[in-house]
PLY file of the C-alpha trace (Angstrom):
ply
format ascii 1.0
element vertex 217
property float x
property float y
property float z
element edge 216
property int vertex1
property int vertex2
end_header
96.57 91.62 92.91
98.80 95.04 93.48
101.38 94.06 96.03
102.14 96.87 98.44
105.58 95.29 98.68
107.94 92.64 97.04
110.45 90.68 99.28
113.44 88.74 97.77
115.59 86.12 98.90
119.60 87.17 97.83
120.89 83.45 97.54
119.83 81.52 94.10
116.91 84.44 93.95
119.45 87.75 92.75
122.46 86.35 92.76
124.02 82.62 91.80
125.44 81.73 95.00
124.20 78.81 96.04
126.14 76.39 93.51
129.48 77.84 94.64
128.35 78.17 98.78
126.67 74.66 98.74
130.04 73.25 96.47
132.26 74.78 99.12
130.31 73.54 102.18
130.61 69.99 100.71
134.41 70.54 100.66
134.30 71.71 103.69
132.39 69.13 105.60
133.79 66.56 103.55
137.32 67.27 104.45
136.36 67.41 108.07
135.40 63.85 107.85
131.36 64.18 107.61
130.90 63.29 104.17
128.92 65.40 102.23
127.88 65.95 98.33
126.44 68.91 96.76
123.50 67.52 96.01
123.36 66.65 100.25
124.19 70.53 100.86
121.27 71.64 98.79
119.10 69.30 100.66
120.13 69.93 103.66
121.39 73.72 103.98
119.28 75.39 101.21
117.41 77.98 102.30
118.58 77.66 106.22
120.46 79.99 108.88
124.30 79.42 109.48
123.19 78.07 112.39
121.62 74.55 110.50
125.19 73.46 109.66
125.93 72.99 113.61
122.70 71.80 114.40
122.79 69.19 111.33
126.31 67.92 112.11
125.35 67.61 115.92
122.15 65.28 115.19
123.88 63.22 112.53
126.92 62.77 114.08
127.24 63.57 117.59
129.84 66.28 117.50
130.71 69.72 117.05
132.44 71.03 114.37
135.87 72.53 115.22
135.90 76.11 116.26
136.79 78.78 113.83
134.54 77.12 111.21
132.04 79.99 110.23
134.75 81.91 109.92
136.63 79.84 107.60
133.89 78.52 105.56
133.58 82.10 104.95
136.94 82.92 103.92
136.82 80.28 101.50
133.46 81.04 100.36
133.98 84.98 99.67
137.51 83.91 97.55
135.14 81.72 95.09
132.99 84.38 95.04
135.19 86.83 94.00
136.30 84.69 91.04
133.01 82.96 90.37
129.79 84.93 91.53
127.36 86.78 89.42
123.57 87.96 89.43
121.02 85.94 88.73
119.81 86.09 84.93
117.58 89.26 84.13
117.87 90.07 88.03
118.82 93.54 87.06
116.12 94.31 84.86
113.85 92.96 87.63
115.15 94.95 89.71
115.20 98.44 87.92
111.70 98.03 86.22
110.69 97.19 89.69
112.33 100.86 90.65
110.50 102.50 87.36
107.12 101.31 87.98
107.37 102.60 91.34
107.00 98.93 92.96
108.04 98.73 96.26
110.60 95.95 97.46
113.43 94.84 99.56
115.72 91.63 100.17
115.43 89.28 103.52
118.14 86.85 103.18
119.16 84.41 106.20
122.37 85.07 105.82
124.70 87.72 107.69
124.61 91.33 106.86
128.21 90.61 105.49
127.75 87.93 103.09
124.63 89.67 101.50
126.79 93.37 100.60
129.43 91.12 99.77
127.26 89.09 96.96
125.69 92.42 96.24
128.68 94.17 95.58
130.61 91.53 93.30
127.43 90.94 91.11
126.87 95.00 90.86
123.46 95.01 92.17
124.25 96.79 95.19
123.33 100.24 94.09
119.95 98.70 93.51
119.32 98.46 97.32
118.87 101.16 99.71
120.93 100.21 103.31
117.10 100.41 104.85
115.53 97.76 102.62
118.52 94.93 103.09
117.61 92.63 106.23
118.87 89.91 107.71
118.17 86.60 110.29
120.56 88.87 112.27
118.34 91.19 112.45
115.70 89.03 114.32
117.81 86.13 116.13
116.51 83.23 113.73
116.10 82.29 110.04
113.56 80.58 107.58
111.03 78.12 107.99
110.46 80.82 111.05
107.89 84.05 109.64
110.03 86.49 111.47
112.34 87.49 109.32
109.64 88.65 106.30
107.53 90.24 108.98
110.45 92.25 110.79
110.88 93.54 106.85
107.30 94.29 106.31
106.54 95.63 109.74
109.70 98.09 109.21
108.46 99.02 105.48
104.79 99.77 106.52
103.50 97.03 104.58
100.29 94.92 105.93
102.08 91.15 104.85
98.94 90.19 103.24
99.53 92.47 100.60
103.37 91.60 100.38
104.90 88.69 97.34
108.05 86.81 98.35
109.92 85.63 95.73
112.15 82.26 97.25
113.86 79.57 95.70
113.90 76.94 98.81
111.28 75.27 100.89
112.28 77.05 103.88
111.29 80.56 102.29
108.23 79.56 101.35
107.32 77.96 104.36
108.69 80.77 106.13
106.37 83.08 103.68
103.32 81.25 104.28
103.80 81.50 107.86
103.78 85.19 107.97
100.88 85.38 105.77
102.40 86.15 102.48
102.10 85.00 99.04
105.04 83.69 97.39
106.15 82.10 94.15
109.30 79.78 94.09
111.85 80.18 91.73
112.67 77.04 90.41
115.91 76.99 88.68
117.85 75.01 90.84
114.87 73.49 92.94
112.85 70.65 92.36
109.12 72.62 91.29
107.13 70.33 93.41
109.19 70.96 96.92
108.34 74.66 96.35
104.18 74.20 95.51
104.40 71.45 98.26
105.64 74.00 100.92
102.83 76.13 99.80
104.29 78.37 96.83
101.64 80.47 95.50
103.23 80.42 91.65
106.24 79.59 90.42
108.66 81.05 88.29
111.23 79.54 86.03
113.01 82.46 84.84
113.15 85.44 87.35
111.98 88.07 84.16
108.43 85.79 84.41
107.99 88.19 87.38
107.34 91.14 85.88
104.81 89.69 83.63
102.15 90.30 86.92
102.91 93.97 87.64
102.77 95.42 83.61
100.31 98.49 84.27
0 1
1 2
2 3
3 4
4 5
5 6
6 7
7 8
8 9
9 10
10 11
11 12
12 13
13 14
14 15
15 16
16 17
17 18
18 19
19 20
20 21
21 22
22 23
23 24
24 25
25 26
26 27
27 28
28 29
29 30
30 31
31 32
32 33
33 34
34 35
35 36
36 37
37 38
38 39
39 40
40 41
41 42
42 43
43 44
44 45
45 46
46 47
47 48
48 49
49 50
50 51
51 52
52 53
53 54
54 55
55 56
56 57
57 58
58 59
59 60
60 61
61 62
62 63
63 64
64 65
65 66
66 67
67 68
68 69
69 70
70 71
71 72
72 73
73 74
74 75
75 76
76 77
77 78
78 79
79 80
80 81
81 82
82 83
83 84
84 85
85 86
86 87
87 88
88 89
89 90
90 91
91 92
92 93
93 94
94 95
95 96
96 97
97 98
98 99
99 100
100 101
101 102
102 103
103 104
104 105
105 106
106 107
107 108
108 109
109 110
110 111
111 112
112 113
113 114
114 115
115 116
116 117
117 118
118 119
119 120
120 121
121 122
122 123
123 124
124 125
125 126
126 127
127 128
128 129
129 130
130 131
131 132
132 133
133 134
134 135
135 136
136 137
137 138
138 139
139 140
140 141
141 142
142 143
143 144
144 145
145 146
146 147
147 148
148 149
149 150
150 151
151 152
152 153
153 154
154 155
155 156
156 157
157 158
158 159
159 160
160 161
161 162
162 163
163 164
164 165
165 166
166 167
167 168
168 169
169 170
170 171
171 172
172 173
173 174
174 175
175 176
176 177
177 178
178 179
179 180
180 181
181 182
182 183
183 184
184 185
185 186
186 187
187 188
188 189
189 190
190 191
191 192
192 193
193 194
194 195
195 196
196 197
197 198
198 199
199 200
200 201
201 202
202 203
203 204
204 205
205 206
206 207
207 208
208 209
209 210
210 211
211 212
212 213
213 214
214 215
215 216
């Protein structure tokens, strides 16, 4: 099929964030006396709004986590980045054959608007996005498994979203995909495959280059 438009996911899709974000959150959480490994952040946070941390400790433990800690968990987040981060292999040449072929896509990340130019701009895959084709939960008040975020992106590109391909490394995005319609292949490089085709991943990729193998023209 000839997609009218491809949506990624930033985190573990473009750029390798998730094994230093989910290894910091651990810390984090761990420090603050909620125990936590990195294999438990995955698990848990992979794939979710900001938001899930609260709303995780809350259930689990009956209490809030001290005020200040977005922020912080940022701070400390953006410093490994800085040292740490890259893109995703062969992102970049998905990205600019994408552009040469004339495929349409964008990115729809749960995160905030920061984080995502942030990761963009330490990895160098920032001039590959156009301001207008970068969204974000912010943008529509709540994150993956909802469809909102993927159709707020299609809506705003003109694209009908049964003619748009997510590409998503968690269960949330896909379930989130499915939801609004969409096709989607997981991207299994950190994820276990059968999580993805269980939440209703259309394909899967194993290296994000395997992409371009179904738009050669």
């Amino acid at each position: 099929m000839n997609y009218d438009l491809v949506i990624f996911d930033n985190d573990g899709v473009l750029v390798d964030s998730e094994p230093i974000s989910n290894r910091v959150l651990a810390e984090y959480l761990t420090e603050l006396g909620y125990p936590t490994s990195v294999e438990d952040s995955y698990r848990d946070f992979m794939g979710c709004a900001p938001h899930t941390v609260h709303d995780v400790i809350g259930e689990r433990y009956g209490a809030r986590l001290p005020e200040g800690f977005d922020e912080l968990f940022h701070d400390r987040v953006f410093a490994a980045f800085r040292l740490e981060l890259t893109a995703v292999r062969g992102a970049e040449q998905v990205l600019k054959t994408l552009q040469q072929q004339g495929i349409p896509y964008c990115l729809a990340s749960s995160a905030h608007h920061e984080w995502i130019r942030t990761a963009l701009d330490l990895t160098g895959l920032r001039g590959h996005h156009a301001e207008e084709r970068i969204f974000s939960a912010q943008d529509v008040g709540i994150g993956k498994p909802a469809p909102d975020l993927f159709l707020h992106a299609a809506r705003t590109l003109g694209a009908d979203p049964s003619r748009c391909l997510v590409v998503e490394d968690s269960r949330n995005g896909v379930l989130a995909a499915r939801a609004a319609g969409m096709d989607v292949y997981g991207y299994a490089a950190l994820t276990d495959p059968a999580k993805l085709t269980g939440a209703g991943a259309t394909g899967l990729l194993t290296e994000l280059p395997d992409l371009l193998a179904h738009f050669q023209r």
